[in-house]
N, C-alpha and C positions, 0 to 999 in steps of 0.2 A: 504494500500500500504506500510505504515510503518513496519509492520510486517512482508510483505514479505522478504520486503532488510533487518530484523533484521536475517530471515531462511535463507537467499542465506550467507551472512558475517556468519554466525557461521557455517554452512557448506563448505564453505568456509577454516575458522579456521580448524575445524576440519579434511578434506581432508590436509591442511598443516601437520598439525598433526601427522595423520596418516602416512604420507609418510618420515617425519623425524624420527618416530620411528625405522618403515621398514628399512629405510637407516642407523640407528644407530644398528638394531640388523646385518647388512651387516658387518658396520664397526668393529664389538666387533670381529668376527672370527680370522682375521689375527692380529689383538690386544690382545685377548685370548692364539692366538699358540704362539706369539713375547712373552708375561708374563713365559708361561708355557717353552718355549724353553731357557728362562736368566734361570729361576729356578730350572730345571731337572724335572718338574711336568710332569706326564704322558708318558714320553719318553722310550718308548718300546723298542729301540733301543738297550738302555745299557742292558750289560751283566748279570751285576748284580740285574738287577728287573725280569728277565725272569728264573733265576738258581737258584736250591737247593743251598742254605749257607750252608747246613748241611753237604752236601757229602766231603769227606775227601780224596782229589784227589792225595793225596800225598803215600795213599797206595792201593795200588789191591791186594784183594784176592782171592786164588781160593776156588769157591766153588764144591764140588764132590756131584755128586746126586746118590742116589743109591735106589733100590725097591725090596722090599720082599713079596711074600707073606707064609701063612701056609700052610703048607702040602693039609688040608684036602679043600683049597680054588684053586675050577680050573679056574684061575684066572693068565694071562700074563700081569704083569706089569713089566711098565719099565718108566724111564726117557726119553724125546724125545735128550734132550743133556746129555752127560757124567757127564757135569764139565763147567760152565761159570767161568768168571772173572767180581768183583764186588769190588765198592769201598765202602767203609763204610758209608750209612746216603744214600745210590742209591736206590730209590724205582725198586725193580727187579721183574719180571714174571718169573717163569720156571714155564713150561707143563709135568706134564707125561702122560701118555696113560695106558689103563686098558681096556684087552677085556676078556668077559665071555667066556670060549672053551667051557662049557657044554650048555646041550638043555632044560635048565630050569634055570627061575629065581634064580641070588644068590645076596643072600646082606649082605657088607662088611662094616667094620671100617677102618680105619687106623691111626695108632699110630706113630708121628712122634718120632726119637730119631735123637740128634747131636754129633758131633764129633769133636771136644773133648767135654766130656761132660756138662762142664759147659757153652760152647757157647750157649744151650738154654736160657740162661737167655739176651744173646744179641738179639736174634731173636722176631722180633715184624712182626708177619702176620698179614695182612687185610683182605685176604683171604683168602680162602684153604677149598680144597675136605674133609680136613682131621677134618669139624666142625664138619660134618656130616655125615652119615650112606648112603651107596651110595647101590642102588639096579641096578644089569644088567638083562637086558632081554637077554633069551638063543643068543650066538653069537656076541651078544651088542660090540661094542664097542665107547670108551668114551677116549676125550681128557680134563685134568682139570686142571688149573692153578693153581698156589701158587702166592700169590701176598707178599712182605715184604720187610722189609728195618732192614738190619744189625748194632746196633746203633754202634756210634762212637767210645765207650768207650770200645770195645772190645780191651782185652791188647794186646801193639803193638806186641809181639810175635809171635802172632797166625796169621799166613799166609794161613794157609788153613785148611777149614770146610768141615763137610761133613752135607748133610742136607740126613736122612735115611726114609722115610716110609713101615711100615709093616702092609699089609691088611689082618685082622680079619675075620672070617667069623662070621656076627650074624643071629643067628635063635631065638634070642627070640622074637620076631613080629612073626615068621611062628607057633611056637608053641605056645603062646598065642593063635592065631586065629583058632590050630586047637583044642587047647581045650576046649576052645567057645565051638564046634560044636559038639563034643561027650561028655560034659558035659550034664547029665541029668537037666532039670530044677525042683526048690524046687518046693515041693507037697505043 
């Protein structure tokens, strides 16, 4: 019988236990936000934890977009906008569009050039159609992003840029593969 009343008291204990924990992990929330709200921890609110430091709001510039292609590429490209306005350290998107007029596959480069020309060396893309070699299917058409951020340090002079691509036409993947095919194989 001793040992019973020794199980009910430590079960007992232990239900207190338990239930003071519970109620101390209740209490620590609004004690948690009351610490974090005196010391600006966490607070999503302010401006300055949710916004680029980098971007340099004190100037806009414009950027001009512009799309070439070669003669011998039948090949309509174009800018979807003219010309945005961006501020220096803004991570920006521009789209151009690129549609194949002819009735067979063509596959193109494109070779970015800026204006003025030393602004290439402010321009830092994260993306761009322009890494890689872009193949259209007859008629195809295709929208591509440029993704990048113009660094700060570009001199304050320079009010506007022009960002230019010119689409290449490549065949050497087409005639590789056909001269695979009427290559004789060694005896």
């Amino acid at each position: 019988m001793a040992l019973k009343s020794e199980n009910v008291r430590m079960l007992a204990k232990l239900v207190v236990i338990a239930c003071a924990m519970f109620g101390f992990g209740f209490a620590l929330v609004p004690f948690y936000k009351k610490i974090c709200e005196v010391t600006g921890i966490n607070d999503l609110q302010r401006a300055d934890v949710v916004t680029n430091t980098q971007v340099d709001k004190s100037r806009t510039l414009i950027l001009e977009l512009d799309a070439n292609t070669r003669n011998d590429l039948p090949w309509h490209f174009r800018p979807t906008e003219s010309s945005v306005k961006i501020h220096p350290g803004q991570l920006v998107q521009v789209v151009y569009e690129v549609r194949n007029d002819s009735d067979e596959p063509v596959t193109g480069q494109a070779i970015p050039s800026y204006g003025p020309q030393f602004a290439g060396q402010y321009f830092r893309k994260l993306d761009c159609f322009c890494f890689s070699t872009q193949e259209l299917k007859p008629r195809e058409t295709r929208r591509m992003p440029v993704v990048f951020v113009i660094h700060p340090d570009l001199p304050k002079d320079v009010n506007t840029l022009t960002l230019s691509y010119t689409f290449f036409r490549v065949e050497g993947a087409r005639r590789a593969a056909a001269t695979r095919v009427v290559a004789k194989p060694p005896v």
